[in-house]
Structure formats: C-alpha cells, structure tokens
C-alpha positions, 0 to 999 in steps of 0.5 A: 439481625433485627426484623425488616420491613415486609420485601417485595417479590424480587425480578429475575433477568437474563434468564438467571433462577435466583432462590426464592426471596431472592432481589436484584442487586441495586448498582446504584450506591456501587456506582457512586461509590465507582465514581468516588474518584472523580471530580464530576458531581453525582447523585441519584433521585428517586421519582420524587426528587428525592437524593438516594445517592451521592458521591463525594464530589457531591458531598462536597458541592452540597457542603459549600452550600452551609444550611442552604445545602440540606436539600442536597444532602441523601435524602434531600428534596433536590427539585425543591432546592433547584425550585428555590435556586439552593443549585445556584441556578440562574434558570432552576426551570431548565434543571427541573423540567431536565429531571422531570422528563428523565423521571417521566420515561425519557433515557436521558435530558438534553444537558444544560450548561449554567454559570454561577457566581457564588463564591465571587468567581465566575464558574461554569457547570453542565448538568447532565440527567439520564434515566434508569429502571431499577425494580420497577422503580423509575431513578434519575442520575444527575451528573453536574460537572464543573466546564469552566475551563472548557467555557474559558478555552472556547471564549480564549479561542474566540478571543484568538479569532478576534485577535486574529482577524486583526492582524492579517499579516499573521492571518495564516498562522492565528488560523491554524492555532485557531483551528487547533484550539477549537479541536483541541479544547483544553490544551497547550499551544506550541509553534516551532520555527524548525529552521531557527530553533524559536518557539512560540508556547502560548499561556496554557502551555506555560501554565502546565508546567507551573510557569508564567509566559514570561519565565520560560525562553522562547527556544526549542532548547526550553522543551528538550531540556524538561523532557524526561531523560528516558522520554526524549530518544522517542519523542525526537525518533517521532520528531525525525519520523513526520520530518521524513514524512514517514507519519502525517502527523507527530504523537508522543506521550512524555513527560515534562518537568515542572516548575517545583520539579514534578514530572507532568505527563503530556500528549504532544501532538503537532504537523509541519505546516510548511516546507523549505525549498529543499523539502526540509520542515520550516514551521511546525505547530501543535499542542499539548494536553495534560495527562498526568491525572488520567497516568494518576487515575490509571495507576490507582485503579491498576493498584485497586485491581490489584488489591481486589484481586488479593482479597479474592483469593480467600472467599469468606462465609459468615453465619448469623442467627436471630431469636425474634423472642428475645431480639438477640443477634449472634454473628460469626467472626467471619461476618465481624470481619467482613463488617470490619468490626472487633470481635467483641462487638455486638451486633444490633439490628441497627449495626446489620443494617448500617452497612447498606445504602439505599436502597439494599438498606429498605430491600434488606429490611423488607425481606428480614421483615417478611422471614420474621412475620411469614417465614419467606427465606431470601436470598439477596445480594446487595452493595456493602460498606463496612465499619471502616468505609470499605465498599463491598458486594455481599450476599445475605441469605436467609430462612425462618424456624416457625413453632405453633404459628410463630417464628422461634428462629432466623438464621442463614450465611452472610458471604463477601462476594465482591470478587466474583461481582468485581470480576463479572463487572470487570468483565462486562466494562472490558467488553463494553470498552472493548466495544468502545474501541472497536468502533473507532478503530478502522480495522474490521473486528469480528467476535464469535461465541463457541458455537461459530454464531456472530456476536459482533461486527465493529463500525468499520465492518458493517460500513465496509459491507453496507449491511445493519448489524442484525443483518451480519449477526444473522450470517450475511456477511458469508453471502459477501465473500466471493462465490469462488473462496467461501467454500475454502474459507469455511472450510478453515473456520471449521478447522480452527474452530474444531481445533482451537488454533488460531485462523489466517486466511485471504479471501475476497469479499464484496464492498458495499459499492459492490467491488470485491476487496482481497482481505486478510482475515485473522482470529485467535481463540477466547477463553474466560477466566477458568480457561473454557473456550468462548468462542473467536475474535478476529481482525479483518484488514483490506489488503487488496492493493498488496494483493495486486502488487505481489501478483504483478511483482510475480508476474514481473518475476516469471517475465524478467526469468523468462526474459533472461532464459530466452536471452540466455538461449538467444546467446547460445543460439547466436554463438551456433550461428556465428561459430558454425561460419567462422570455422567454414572461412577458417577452414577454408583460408587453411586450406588456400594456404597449403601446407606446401604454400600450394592447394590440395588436390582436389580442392577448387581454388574457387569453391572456397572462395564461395564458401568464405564469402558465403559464410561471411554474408551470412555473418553480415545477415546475422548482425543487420538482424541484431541491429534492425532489432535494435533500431526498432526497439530504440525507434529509429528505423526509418521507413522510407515512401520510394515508388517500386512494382510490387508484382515485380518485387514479389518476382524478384523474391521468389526468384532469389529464393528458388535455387534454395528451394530446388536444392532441397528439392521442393517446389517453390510456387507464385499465385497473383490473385486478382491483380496488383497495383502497377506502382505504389510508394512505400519502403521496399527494401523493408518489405522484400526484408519480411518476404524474404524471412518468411518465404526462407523459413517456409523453405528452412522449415519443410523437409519435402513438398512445397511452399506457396506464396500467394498475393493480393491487393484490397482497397484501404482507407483514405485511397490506400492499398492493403497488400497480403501476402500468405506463405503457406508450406508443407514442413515441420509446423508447430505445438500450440506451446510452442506458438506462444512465443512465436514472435518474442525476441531471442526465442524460436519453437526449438531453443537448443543449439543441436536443433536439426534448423539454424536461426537466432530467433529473431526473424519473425519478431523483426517481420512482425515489428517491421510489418507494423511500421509498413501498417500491417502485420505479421500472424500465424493463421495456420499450424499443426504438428508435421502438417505445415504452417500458414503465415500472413503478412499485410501492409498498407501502401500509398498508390503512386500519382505521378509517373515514375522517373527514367530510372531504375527503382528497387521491385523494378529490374535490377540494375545491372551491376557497374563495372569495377571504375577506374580509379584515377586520383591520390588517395590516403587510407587511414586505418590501423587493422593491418588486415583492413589496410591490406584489403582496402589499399590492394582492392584500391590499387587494382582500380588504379588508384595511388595509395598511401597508408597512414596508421592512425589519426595522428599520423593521417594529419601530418601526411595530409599536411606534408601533401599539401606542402609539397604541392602534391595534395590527396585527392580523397582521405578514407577515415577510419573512426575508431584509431588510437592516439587521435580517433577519426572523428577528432582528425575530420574536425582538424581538417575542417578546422584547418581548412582542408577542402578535399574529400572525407569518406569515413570508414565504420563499423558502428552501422546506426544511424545515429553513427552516420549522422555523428560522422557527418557532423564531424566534417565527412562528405559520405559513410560506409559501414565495414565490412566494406563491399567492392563494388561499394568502395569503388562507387564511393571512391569514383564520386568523390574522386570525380569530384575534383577540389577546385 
C-alpha cells in the first residue's frame, strides 16, 4: 500500500479500547451510500462549505445544472454556489445563513422551502440542514427534497375550500373532503354513496392507477373490479366490520390494478359519515394513498438483507505488505477479492486508496504515512467501495519493520467486516425503530437488561405514571405499584428472571391522577444474536374495567347460586309444609269415612273436624305468605290509613297467642313502657301481621322459659308517632353465619327439612319488608347460641284528629261474630269442581237458600236465560272465573252485554289485586277468593240478595 500522510490520534467512544493507531469510523460516506435509493437530494459539507459526500440524487441534481453544477459536485464549494444562486435559490441568503448556524454548533436549521423555475416548470423543494461532529470535526448534512406534490396538494385543498364555500349546498360534504385532504396530504379522495353503489373518485385517485377522471365510472363496481383477486375478501371483511360498527374507522392495505396492468399497492382508509334511518351506512368518504414505492423499497431492502446475510457467512482476511525502498505493493487474493480486482492486478498505492471516500480516504492515508516515517501500527476500520461499485466496511491493520533508523517494511490484514458493522447497524436501527414505534403506540412497553435494571419506558408509560423517563430508569415506577401486589409482583419478576420464562402478572399500579389502575403486565426474555440472555421486554395493558366486570360477573355468580340454592331449599321447605297438613286432612277424612261407614272407637267425631280445618288454615297461611311476598316484590301491596288503638291491638296479639305458648309451657308477658297513643291511623291488619310472625317465632323458637313483648311510643317527625316494639325470648338463638341470611327470602338459620322447627322462611323477610312500608323496620338486636334472641320491630304512625266513628274497627274489640243469616232468594252457582259445587250450594241450602248448579259458563248462560224466560229470575249468580267451554269472565261480560241487571259475585282462587280489579272490570258486583269461608259466603250472599234488582 502507498505512503500516507501523517494520522491524527484516533477518539475511542463508549468505553471501547481500540488498538493503538486505531480511528473511529466515519458513517458519512456509509450513510449516503445507505440513502442511495432515495429520491431526497444528499450531501455533506465540511466546515468550509465544501461537499464531502453526495448520494446519487445528488449527483443527479448537480448534473442537470451542466458547467453551472461544478460547485455542487464532491469537492465543490456549496455556499459559494448558494452565494451565486448556482441552487436556483431565490433567496441563497436563507440557504446559506441555514448552513452557517449547523456549522457553527447548532444540531439542526430551521428547514426552508423554496421554488424554482429552471426547467420552465414550477418545483418546490425543501432544504432541510442538521449537524454532526465527527473526529472533532464540525460536518453539516444538507438534505433538499423535491415537496412539489405536497405544495401542489395544500394549494388543491385550498382551492377545494374556495370551491367549497361556494357551494353551500354541498358545504357539509366539500368540508369533510376538505379535512381529509389536509390530513391526508398526498392522497386520493373517494366518496361512497352506500345505498346507491355511486362513487365519486377525485383526479389523484384516478391519476394512481394511470386513468383520467373521465375514463373510470363513477360506481363502487369500478374499485372491486381492479381489486386484487386475493386482496377483495379482506377488504370487503373490513368494509362489512365498520358497517357493523365493530371499528371506527376502515383500513386496508390491497392492491389495484392499472391502466397498463400493474398492481398499484393502496392504503384505503375511510368512515361513514351518515346513517339511514334503519342504522344501515348511506355515505362513506375516504382515501387512498400510493404504497407501492414504500412495498418496492421494502422488498428491495428485504432482498439486501438477504444478500448481506450471504456473504457474511465467509469472513474473508487478506495480507498486504509494502517496501518503502522500492515502492512495491503485493496484496493477497483475498484482498484482490474484496477489492473486486482480477488476480493479476497490480496493485498501486493509487488503486489502495481509491477504495475509500472521504474522509477514510485522508485518514487512511495519514496513518500509512505515519507507520512509513514513525513506525505507529494502526488499526482502523473504514467505509469501503470496490472495483465494481460494491460498498463495504473494512478494517485495515497495520505495522512497521524499522532498520538503523529507517523503515524497511509495512505490512499488516486488510479484512471485509461488513457484516459484523451491517449487523451492529441493523441492531442499532432495530432498536431506534423499535423505539420509534413504541412511542406511538398506546400500550405501555417496557425494556430491562440481564441484571433487572430499566432501560426503557415508552410515552404512553411515562404518561400514564406522570413520571420523566430518568426518574422510571432510576426504579419509581416500583413505588407506583400498590403497597398490597408489589411484594408479589417482584417476587414473580425475580422468578422469571432467574428462570428465563416468560412473565404474566396482574397488579395495580398508581395513575399520574393518583387512581390505582388493574394492569396485565406481561414480558418475555431478549437474546442477541449468539442467543446470550439480555434482558426483558414487556407490555403493560390497563385492564381495570375488565377486572371490575370479572369480579362483578363472580359475585353475580356466587348470588344467582345462592339464589337458587335457597330457592332450592325454599321448594324442599315448602313441600315439608304443605305435605305434612295434608297427610293430617287425608288422614283425618279416612278416618270419618270408616271403614264400616262408621268412626273407630275412640276417635272424636269433632277432634278431626279441628284437625282438618287446623290443617287447612295453616295451608291458607302458608299460601297468603307466598302471595304477600309476591305483592311486595311486584310492589303492589297497599298499605291502608284506618283509625285502631294500639294498645288494644297489642292485647289482642298476645291474647291470640297465649294458648300457644301455655301449651308448651312458657310464659308469654306484655310490658307497656310508658304510655301509648290512645288511637292512631295506619295499616293494622299489616302491623298485627308482623307481631304476630315475630311474637309466633319467639314462642316457636324457645323449648323453655319465656318470651316478652315490650312496647313503646316516641314522638317522630312532622307529628308522628314512632311505635317499638321488641320480643325478646329464651329459645335456641342463632350462630352469627346463620344471622347473615336472617331476612332473605326462602331462606331460614336451618335449611333442611328434618329441622326439629317448620317454617318456609319467609316470615321475616316479609315482617321486615312490611315494616318498611309502615316506615320502620325489622332487626336483630340480640342473639347467642342457646341463649335467646331480641328482635325490634318500629313503625311510624299518624295520630288520629277526629273522633272515631260509632263503629267497631280492627285493634279495637272484636266484632262479634254474625249469626249464620238467613238466605232467602234464588241463587245459581256456577262451578265445575264437583267437590266445590257440593260444598257451596249445601252450605248455601242450610241457610235457605234455593240453588241451582250450572257446570260451566256456557251452561250458566242458557239458565240464566231460560229464568228470565219463564218469569222466575235468579236473585244472585256466584261465577267461577276459570270454567272450561266459556270462562267466567267472558259469561259476566254476556250478562252486561245482554242486559241482565242482577247480582254477579265471582268466585277465585286467583287472590292479587290486580285479579280482583280484572273481575270487576269484567262486570261483578263483588270478589271472594277460594278457599271460601262460611261465614264470608253467607255475608256476601245476604248483601246482595238484600239487594233486591227492581
């Protein structure tokens, strides 16, 4: 190799040792040779304006200037030519002063945008400056791109808003091509009528695919018949995905056939703006952009990559060896390779050096001239273009032989490293692209090294915490995970990291507003190319909505189970209840029927008529139980203002209840503390309801002792009365789990069917709930496992103003209970059940009254008819309201409609209200529900039948 001019002492950076002699390498001439592919003009100038370095865009620009472009050539003085206007500049102050700040120090010029006229047709440029340091050295990068299209696009959409304001009719439209035209720039504009398949595509769009604007039909048709066969199931799967409202926006990536039959490659990005009335799109606008160059450049570089990674696989050395007596060079074949130079070349100093761009070229020189005269090795690794125009990276290594005081001999390696620095440049533009990227993502991304140290937060990670990207590296995102999951959470990192697997973990951690967030975080292992272990990367993703929806929908879960295990047991505790009264009625009508049609000795013929109705009142209870319940639920229970004495009332209950408690042989007591209001208005057949369940569980409850029920009165609000009411007893008393489903429907402190107490469970749910409609409540105040339980009961009550009427009121004294009436008058049952037709019309008859049967509503109709015929009416009709054939509500409504003025009462065993209204509606004077009461039946009967039609 030929003598160099003296080096200068070579930097080391990044804590490298490099060999002594050794220089950094210059990226100058590897980055223009990089940017060969691009249509941007580059070049780089050295503190003196002068051009180092040029791409081929450059080369280009520079020669369409002919004799003018000299100055713009390697080695031309560029601000001369921008002083001379040799840019075509019409301001070179502006250009020069750019250059002249980058070179004084600052990173980068504020960009100027320019036009020329050169060749006769208006183009716009951008010159864009950014500064470098290389070797102490101060270099300036001058990129000048060609923005005509951008220029003529901002000018088209401005001419658009002109056009635009014009026409208000279409204002609303022209605005939103508008606004995509400014945000999309450099791109083809579409606009879909959905409904009619009509299409309006502007010029750029037609221009894409090499067509006029008046050679493509305006139809939806034109798009899907150029799509790509492979290409149109996505794009309409995307299509029908926005119309479905599943995306916000529609994205697709196809391509498109042109004029002269290439594939064009396209984003299509667009939105519906409207909706029909039927929710179905009407109007879709969007755009296109070309791709197709970026799909070329990524295949191309794919297809480099490819090759780099070829030849890498063969590292290739080469010796050399230079006589600085004779000034003959000799060079291995394998430094003829890498030079790309026959084998029979021979080399020249010139040739050795021709290789390099500058500045490798003064550098190398520099440091063969100092090996030649002061016998300094090197060691230097420099950007490298062989014979044939192929850029590579080499590394040139050298060392001097000196002889009484002079150098007999140079020699040293001279090594393709292009794939090692290609690689490590791969490396270092994956990870600034990675970086990129990260920061536009919305996902929190995270890197670690092997030892567990932070090396990178994303932007949506540090917004999320509010902290600076020092701060997280430093570790303050651990202080933001919550006090109660860090200790877990680092303990799974340290697991992972030991084990090199990857890591999934939920834990919360602190917003910059303070909330805590539920995040899933999860990270996988990093290993470099020679599969060493470098550490994590890893994704946060806030999903604390999702975490609320899983723990409500398991709670929802745990409650519908529940739910429908109390149910469950509410249907085995109900069946207990009704089986175990019915086999007393069954039993009971076997042993009145006798064997030998007589009773067995012994058995009291009255007894078991006490038993039967016994049992069959307690079936009654049971059901109002199940419908009270269902009234509350449905909220149609009517609590009713009616004047009573409370202290009477509260007698009457203990009274009704003593033989029930004498007969287990407790003591049932009454303590009146302090004094009670004389009258009050409020419900008191739903108050004695509650008293009565809570005073009859006490006595149920308790095996021995007692049970108190103490009252009192305290004045409320608005001149209210608060009543209070607590029963307390001696019995079994409660665990604390079993309090926790005290008042739940269907469900009672012991759930099973062979419990030693009956009961549905649904006594105290209902006391409670009627409690709160009389404004008060129902609680637990005391309980222990066999040591008793307290229970108070409160409601809110309405003194009474006026004085009560001459009449006997419920809470007040009993009214005494009628004699059977005597029932004179002509009556027609109609009934089907032939056990209900027996009972009614014989308890009918022993009151004297003259019946007649009728099976069904069709055949109540035709008596009632024929009566009216024969001048012998009925006096009353008792209607059953669920009879096949014709149903009780449809024979009223014929009645009325006919014209029959006498008594309808109906008969049911449908007991809501809402039944009750429905019957009257139908065209009945009054309701009873079954099971029918005598002495009801005979009250009901006589007001009608006294009610003689005229």
């Amino acid at each position: 190799m030929a003598a160099r001019t003296p080096r200068r002492k070579r930097n080391t950076r990044r804590g490298v040792r490099r060999a002594p002699g050794r220089r950094a390498p210059d990226p100058i001439g590897v980055l223009c040779q990089g940017l060969e592919v691009l249509d941007t003009q580059v070049a780089v100038l050295d503190r003196d304006g002068t051009i180092r370095a040029v791409n081929a865009a450059w080369r280009e620009f520079a020669a369409a200037h002919g004799g003018d472009g000299k100055d713009l050539q390697e080695g031309g003085k560029y601000l001369d030519a921008c002083a001379r206007g040799a840019a075509r500049c019409p301001d070179p102050a502006a250009a020069t002063r750019a250059i002249r700040s980058v070179l004084a120090g600052a990173g980068a010029a504020t960009p100027v945008e320019y036009a020329s006229a050169r060749t006769g047709e208006e183009r716009w440029y951008r010159l864009t400056v950014v500064g470098i340091t290389h070797e102490g050295e101060r270099l300036a990068i001058v990129a000048r791109a060609d923005v005509t299209a951008a220029v003529t696009a901002r000018r088209s959409a401005a001419a658009a808003t002109a056009r635009a304001e014009s026409l208000h009719a279409d204002l609303a439209a022209h605005r939103e091509r508008l606004a995509l035209a400014l945000a999309g720039g450099d791109l083809g504009l579409w606009d879909w009528n959905v409904q009619t398949g009509d299409v309006f595509y502007d010029d750029r769009w037609c221009r894409m695919l090499g067509h006029g604007a008046d050679e493509l039909r305006p139809h939806v048709d034109s798009w899907a018949s150029r799509v790509h066969p492979d290409d149109l199931p996505l794009a309409q799967r995307r299509l029908q995905e926005h119309f479905a409202r599943a995306t916000g926006l529609y994205e697709c990536e196809h391509r498109l056939r042109a004029k002269d039959g290439s594939w064009r490659w396209v984003l299509a990005r667009g939105k519906v703006m409207t909706w029909d009335a039927d929710g179905k799109p009407s109007r879709m606008v969007g755009t296109h952009l070309d791709t197709t160059a970026r799909r070329q450049a990524e295949e191309a570089l794919r297809r480099s990559r490819q090759l780099l990674e070829e030849m890498g696989q063969v590292a290739r050395v080469g010796g050399w060896e230079f006589d600085p007596r004779s000034a003959v060079n000799t060079w291995t074949k394998a430094i003829h390779e890498i030079y790309e130079l026959p084998h029979d070349c021979v080399p020249t100093p010139e040739l050795g050096l021709g290789g390099y761009p500058e500045p490798g070229r003064s550098t190398l020189a520099r440091a063969f001239t100092e090996a030649v005269e002061a016998a300094q090795p090197f060691d230097l690794e420099l950007p490298f273009v062989s014979a044939r125009g192929t850029p590579r990276w080499v590394r040139a290594i050298g060392k001097a032989e000196r002889q009484d005081g002079r150098t007999t001999r140079v020699y040293g390696a001279f090594q393709d490293v292009t794939d090692r620095v290609e690689r490590e440049r791969r490396v270092r533009e994956s990870e600034a692209l990675f970086k990129a990227v990260a920061d536009t993502v919305p996902v929190l991304l995270w890197m670690s090294d092997a030892q567990k140290q932070s090396t990178f937060f994303n932007r949506a990670w540090l917004e999320f915490t509010g902290h600076s990207l020092a701060d997280e590296l430093a570790g303050a995102w651990i202080g933001a995970v919550h006090p109660e999951d860090r200790e877990a959470m680092l303990r799974h990192c340290q697991e992972c990291f030991t084990q090199r697997r990857p890591l999934e973990m939920e834990f919360r951690m602190r917003r910059h507003d303070g909330e805590y967030r539920w995040m899933l975080d999860r990270g996988v292992p990093r290993h470099d190319s020679e599969g060493r272990f470098v550490g994590f990367v890893g994704a946060s993703v806030d999903v604390h909505e999702q975490r609320l929806l899983r723990d409500q929908l398991r709670e929802a879960t745990a409650r519908a189970e529940r739910a429908s295990r109390a149910k469950s047991e509410f249907l085995a505790n109900i069946s207990h209840e009704i089986r175990t009264p019915l086999t007393a009625i069954l039993g009971c009508a076997d042993l009145l029927e006798g064997h030998d049609g007589g009773i067995d000795a012994g058995v009291d013929r009255a007894d078991l008529v006490e038993t039967i109705r016994r049992s069959g009142q307690h079936l009654l209870a049971l059901l109002n139980d199940v419908l009270d319940l269902s009234k509350i639920e449905a909220r149609s229970m009517q609590i009713e203002a009616i004047p009573f004495a409370p202290a009477h009332l509260v007698a009457e209950v203990v009274e009704m209840l003593r033989q029930r408690a004498l007969a287990k042989g407790l003591m049932l007591e009454l303590h009146v503390q302090g004094s009670l209001p004389a009258r009050v208005l409020s419900d008191p057949t739903r108050l004695r309801q509650v008293l009565v369940n809570l005073v009859g569980n006490a006595i149920k409850f308790t095996a021995s002792g007692r049970v108190v029920l103490r009252t009192s009165a305290e004045e409320a609000e608005d001149g209210r009365v608060c009543l209070r009411f607590e029963i307390e007893d001696s019995g079994v008393g409660m665990t604390e789990e079993q309090t926790r489903h005290l008042f739940q429907a269907f469900s009672q402190a012991d759930a099973t069917t062979t419990r030693r107490f009956g009961g549905t469970g649904l006594g105290l749910a209902i006391s409670r709930r009627i409690a709160r409609l009389l404004g008060g409540d129902v609680e637990l105040v005391r309980t222990a496992k066999d040591a008793g339980s307290t229970f108070r009961f409160t409601c809110t009550v309405a003194r009474e103003v006026a004085p009560p009427p001459a009449r006997t009121t419920p809470g007040n004294s009993p009214a005494p209970v009628p004699a059977p009436p005597s029932l004179a008058g002509r009556i027609l049952l109609a009934e089907d059940g032939l056990d209900s037709q027996r009972l009614i019309a014989a308890l009918l008859r022993r009151a004297g009254a003259r019946v007649e049967v009728a099976a069904n509503g069709r055949v109540a109709l035709e008596r009632v008819r024929a009566a009216e015929q024969s001048r012998a009416p009925f006096d009353l009709v008792l209607l059953d309201m669920q009879m096949p054939e014709v149903d009780g509500y449809t024979a009223a409504r014929q009645l009325r409609a006919e014209g029959w003025p006498g008594a309808i009462v109906a008969l049911t065993a449908h007991a809501m209200q809402e039944d009750q209204e429905r019957c009257i509606a139908a065209g009945c004077d009054a309701y009873a529900a079954k099971p029918i009461e005598r002495d009801q039946l005979y009250q009901i009967c006589a007001h009608w039948l006294g009610r003689k039609r005229s």
